[in-house]
Legacy VTK file of the C-alpha trace (Angstrom):
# vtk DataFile Version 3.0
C-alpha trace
ASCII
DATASET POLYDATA
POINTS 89 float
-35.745 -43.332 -48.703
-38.892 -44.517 -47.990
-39.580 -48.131 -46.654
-42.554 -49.372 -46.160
-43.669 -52.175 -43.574
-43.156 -55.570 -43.635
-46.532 -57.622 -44.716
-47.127 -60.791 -43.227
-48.507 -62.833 -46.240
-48.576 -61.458 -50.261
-52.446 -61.634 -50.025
-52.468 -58.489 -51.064
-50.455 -58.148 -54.096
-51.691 -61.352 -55.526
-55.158 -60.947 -54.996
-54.435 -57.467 -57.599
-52.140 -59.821 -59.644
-55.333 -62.195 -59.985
-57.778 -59.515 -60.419
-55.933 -57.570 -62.820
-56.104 -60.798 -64.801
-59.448 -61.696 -64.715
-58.145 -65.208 -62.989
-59.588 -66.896 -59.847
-57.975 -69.069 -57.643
-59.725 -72.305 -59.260
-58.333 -70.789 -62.588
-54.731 -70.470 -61.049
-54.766 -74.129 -59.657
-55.671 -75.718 -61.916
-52.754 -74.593 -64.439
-50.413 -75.167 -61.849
-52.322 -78.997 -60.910
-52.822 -78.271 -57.399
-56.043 -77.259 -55.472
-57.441 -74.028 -54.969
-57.441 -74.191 -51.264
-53.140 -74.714 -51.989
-53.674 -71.458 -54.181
-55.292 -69.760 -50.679
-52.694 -71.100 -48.256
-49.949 -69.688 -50.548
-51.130 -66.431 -50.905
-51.960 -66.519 -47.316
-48.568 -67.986 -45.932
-46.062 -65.796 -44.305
-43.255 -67.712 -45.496
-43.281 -68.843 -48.955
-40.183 -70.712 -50.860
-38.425 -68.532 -54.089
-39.289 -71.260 -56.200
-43.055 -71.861 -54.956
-43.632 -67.544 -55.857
-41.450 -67.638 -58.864
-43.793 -70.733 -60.368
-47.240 -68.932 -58.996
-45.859 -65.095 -61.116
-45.038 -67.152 -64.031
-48.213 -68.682 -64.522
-49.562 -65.191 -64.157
-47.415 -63.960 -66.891
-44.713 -62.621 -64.183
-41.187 -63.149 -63.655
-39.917 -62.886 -60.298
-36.791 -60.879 -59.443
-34.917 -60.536 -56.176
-32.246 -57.674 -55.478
-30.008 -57.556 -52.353
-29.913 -53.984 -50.832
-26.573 -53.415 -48.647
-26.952 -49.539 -47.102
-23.790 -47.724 -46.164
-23.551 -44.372 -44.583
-23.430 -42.430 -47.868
-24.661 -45.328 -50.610
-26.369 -47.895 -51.256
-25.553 -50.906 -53.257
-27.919 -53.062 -55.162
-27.434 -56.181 -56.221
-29.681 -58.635 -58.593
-29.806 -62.112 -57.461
-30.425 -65.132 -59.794
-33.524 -67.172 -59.241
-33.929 -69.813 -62.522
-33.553 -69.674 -65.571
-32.578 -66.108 -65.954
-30.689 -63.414 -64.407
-32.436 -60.828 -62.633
-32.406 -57.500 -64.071
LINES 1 90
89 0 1 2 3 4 5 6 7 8 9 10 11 12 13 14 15 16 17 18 19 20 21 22 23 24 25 26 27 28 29 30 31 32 33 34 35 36 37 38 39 40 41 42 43 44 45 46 47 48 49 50 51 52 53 54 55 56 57 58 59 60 61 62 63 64 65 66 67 68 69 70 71 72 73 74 75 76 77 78 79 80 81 82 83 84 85 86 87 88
């Protein structure tokens, strides 16, 4: 298996998100009410609530899904976790 490194902040994956959707930050905020310098400390932050991503990916016409990974000697075992409305898949 390989894992890749730990990033810091999500600045990278939602600046694609963004530009894959032709949306800027000022775009962004203002669907979600907030301000775009909010929109650039979120995808800046290195710690950012479930519930604050989850909110920012649906806007972007995401969902948001979380799976615990539990390694063994032999297997792993993967488990979806809930996060709203719906059950991860």
């Amino acid at each position: 298996m390989i894992r890749r490194p730990p990033r810091s902040t999500l600045f990278p994956y939602t600046t694609l998100f963004r530009s894959a959707l032709d949306r800027s930050q000022t775009e962004l905020a203002a669907e979600l009410g907030i301000s775009q310098s909010a929109i650039s400390q979120l995808e800046r932050a290195g710690d950012v609530k479930l519930s604050t991503l989850r909110n920012y990916l649906e806007h972007l016409g995401a969902r948001l899904e979380l799976l615990a990974i539990f390694e063994g000697d032999d297997e792993e075992h993967v488990i979806p976790i809930h996060i709203g409305d719906k059950i991860a898949s």
